[in-house]
Every structure is written in structure tokens, then in C-alpha cells.
C-alpha positions as CSV (number, residue, x, y, z in Angstrom):
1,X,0.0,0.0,0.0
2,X,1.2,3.7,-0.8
3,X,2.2,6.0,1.8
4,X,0.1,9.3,1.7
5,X,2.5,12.0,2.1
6,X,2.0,16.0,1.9
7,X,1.7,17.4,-1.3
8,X,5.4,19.1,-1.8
9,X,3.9,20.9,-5.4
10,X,1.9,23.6,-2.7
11,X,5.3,24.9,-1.3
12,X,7.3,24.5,-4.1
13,X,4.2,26.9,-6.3
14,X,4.7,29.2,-3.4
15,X,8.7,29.8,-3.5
16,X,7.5,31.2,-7.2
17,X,4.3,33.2,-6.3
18,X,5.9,35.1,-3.7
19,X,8.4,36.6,-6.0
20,X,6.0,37.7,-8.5
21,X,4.4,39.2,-5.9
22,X,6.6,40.9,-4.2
23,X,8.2,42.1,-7.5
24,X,4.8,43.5,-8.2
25,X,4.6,45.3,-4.5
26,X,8.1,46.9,-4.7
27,X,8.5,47.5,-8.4
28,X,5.5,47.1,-10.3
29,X,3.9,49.9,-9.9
30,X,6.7,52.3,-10.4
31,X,7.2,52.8,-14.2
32,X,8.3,56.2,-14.4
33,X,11.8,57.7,-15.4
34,X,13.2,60.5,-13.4
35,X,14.7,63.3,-15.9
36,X,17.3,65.3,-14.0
37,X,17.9,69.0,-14.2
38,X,21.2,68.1,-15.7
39,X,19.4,66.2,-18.7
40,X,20.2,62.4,-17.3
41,X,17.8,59.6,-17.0
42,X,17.0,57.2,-14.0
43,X,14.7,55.0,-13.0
44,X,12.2,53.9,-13.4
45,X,13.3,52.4,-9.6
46,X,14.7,53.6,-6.5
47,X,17.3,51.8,-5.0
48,X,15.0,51.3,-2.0
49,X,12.8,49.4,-3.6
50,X,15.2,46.8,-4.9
51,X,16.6,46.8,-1.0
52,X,12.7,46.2,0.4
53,X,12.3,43.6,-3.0
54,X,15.5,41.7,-1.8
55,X,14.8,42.0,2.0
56,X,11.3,40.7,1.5
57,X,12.5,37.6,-0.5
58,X,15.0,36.5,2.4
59,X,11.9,35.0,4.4
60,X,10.7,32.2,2.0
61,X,14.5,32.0,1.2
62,X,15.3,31.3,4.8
63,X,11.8,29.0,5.2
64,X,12.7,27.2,2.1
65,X,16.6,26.6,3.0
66,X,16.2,25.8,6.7
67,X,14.0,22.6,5.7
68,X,16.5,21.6,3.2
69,X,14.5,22.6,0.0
70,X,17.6,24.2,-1.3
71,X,16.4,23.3,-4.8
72,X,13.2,24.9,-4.5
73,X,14.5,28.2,-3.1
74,X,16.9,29.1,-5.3
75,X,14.6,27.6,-8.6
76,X,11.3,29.0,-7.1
77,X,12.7,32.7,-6.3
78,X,14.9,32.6,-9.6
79,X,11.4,31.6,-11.8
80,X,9.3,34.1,-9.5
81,X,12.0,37.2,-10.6
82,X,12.5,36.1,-13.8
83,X,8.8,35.8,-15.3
84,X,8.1,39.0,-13.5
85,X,10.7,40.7,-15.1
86,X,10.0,39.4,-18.5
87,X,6.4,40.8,-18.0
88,X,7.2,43.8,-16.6
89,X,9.8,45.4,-19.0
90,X,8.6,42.9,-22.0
91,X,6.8,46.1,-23.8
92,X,10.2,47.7,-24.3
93,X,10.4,47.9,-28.4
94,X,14.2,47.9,-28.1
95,X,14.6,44.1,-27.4
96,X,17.2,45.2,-24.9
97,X,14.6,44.3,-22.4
98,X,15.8,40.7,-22.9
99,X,19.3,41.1,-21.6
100,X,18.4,42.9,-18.7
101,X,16.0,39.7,-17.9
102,X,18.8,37.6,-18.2
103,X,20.7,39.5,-15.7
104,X,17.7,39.3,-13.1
105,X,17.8,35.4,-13.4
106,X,21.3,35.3,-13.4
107,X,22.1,37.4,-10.4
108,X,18.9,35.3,-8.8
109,X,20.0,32.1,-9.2
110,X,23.7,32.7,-8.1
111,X,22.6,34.7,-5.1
112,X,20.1,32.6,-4.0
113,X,21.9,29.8,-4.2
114,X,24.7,31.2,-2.4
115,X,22.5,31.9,0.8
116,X,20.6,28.9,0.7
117,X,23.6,26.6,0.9
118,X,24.6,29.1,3.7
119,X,21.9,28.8,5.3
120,X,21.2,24.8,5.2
121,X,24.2,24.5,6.4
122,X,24.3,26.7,9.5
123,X,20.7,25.8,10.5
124,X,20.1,22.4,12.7
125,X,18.2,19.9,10.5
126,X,14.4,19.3,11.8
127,X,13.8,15.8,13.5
128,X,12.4,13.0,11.6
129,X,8.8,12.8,12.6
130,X,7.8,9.1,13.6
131,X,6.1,7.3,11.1
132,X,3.1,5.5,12.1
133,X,3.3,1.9,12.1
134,X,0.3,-0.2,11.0
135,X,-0.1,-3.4,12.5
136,X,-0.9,-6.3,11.0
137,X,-2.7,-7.3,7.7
């Protein structure tokens, strides 16, 4: 007979959701370039806002990592950033759009990566829970 165990798809869907998300809170609604007196162009994000993106991402990072689901953290936050940065700059007409895409899932994947092996291994790994023995036939 088959062992029911927990659905693992439910936390794995989250570690991408929650990027999207949080991309969407922090940067989605900010689509304006700043013109300077001085002619330059910036924008359209503060540097705050990829500081509260990045801050808000190490919590499902940290979750994800301490339970040894270094995998899904660094896959699921790299998929999150990376499909909501291909939707959110894909109407520029340039093309260039594309590159700076590849650098999002890039710089995710390495970094995340990075602190979830740091963190799975400096964090105690969670007791086995007991598995239920069934008696007889």
C-alpha cells in the first residue's frame, strides 16, 4: 500500500508566487523615469525598492533553505523574478529588455543559491517525525 504523504507541489508553487508578488509590491507599480535637471535619466526604480524587493525575498529563502529545499528556493525565487521581469519590461520595443532579464535570473539564481547553501548549512536539520506503524494485515 502507498504512503500518503504532503503534497510538496503547494510549497514549491509558493517559492515562485511570492516573488511575483513581491516584485509587483516593490517595483510594479513604479514605471516612471526620473529626468534630472542636468538632462540624465534614471529609473524607473529607486534603490530602495530593490533593497525592500531583496529584503522581502530572504523570508521564503530562509523557510525554504532551513527545511532543506535548497532546490526549490533558489529555482522558485529565480522563476518568481525572472517571469516578472519578462512581464514587466517585455513592452520595451528595443529588445534590450531581454538582456536585462537575463541578468535578473542570473544574479537570482547565483545569489540565491549562495544563501541557501549558507543557510542549510548553519541551520540544525528538523527531526524526523515518527512514522506510524500499521499493525498487522
Amino acid at each position: 500500500m502507498r504512503s500518503h504523504r504532503p503534497l510538496k507541489l503547494i510549497p514549491s508553487l509558493l517559492l515562485v508566487l511570492v516573488p511575483v508578488a513581491a516584485w509587483a509590491a516593490w517595483l510594479g507599480w513604479d514605471q516612471r523615469r526620473d529626468v534630472h535637471p542636468d538632462g540624465s535619466v534614471t529609473g524607473p526604480y529607486e534603490a530602495w525598492q530593490v533593497a525592500g524587493l531583496v529584503l522581502t525575498l530572504l523570508a521564503p529563502v530562509y523557510w525554504a533553505a532551513s527545511r532543506r529545499h535548497v532546490a526549490g528556493a533558489v529555482l522558485g525565487t529565480t522563476a518568481g523574478l525572472t517571469t516578472a521581469a519578462w512581464y514587466d519590461w517585455s513592452d520595451d520595443a528595443s529588445g534590450l529588455f531581454a538582456i536585462g532579464v537575463g541578468m535578473v535570473m542570473t544574479a537570482s539564481l547565483v545569489a540565491t543559491y549562495a544563501l541557501s547553501t549558507l543557510i542549510a548549512s548553519v541551520t540544525s536539520p528538523r527531526p524526523a517525525r515518527p512514522q506510524p506503524r500499521i499493525s498487522g494485515r
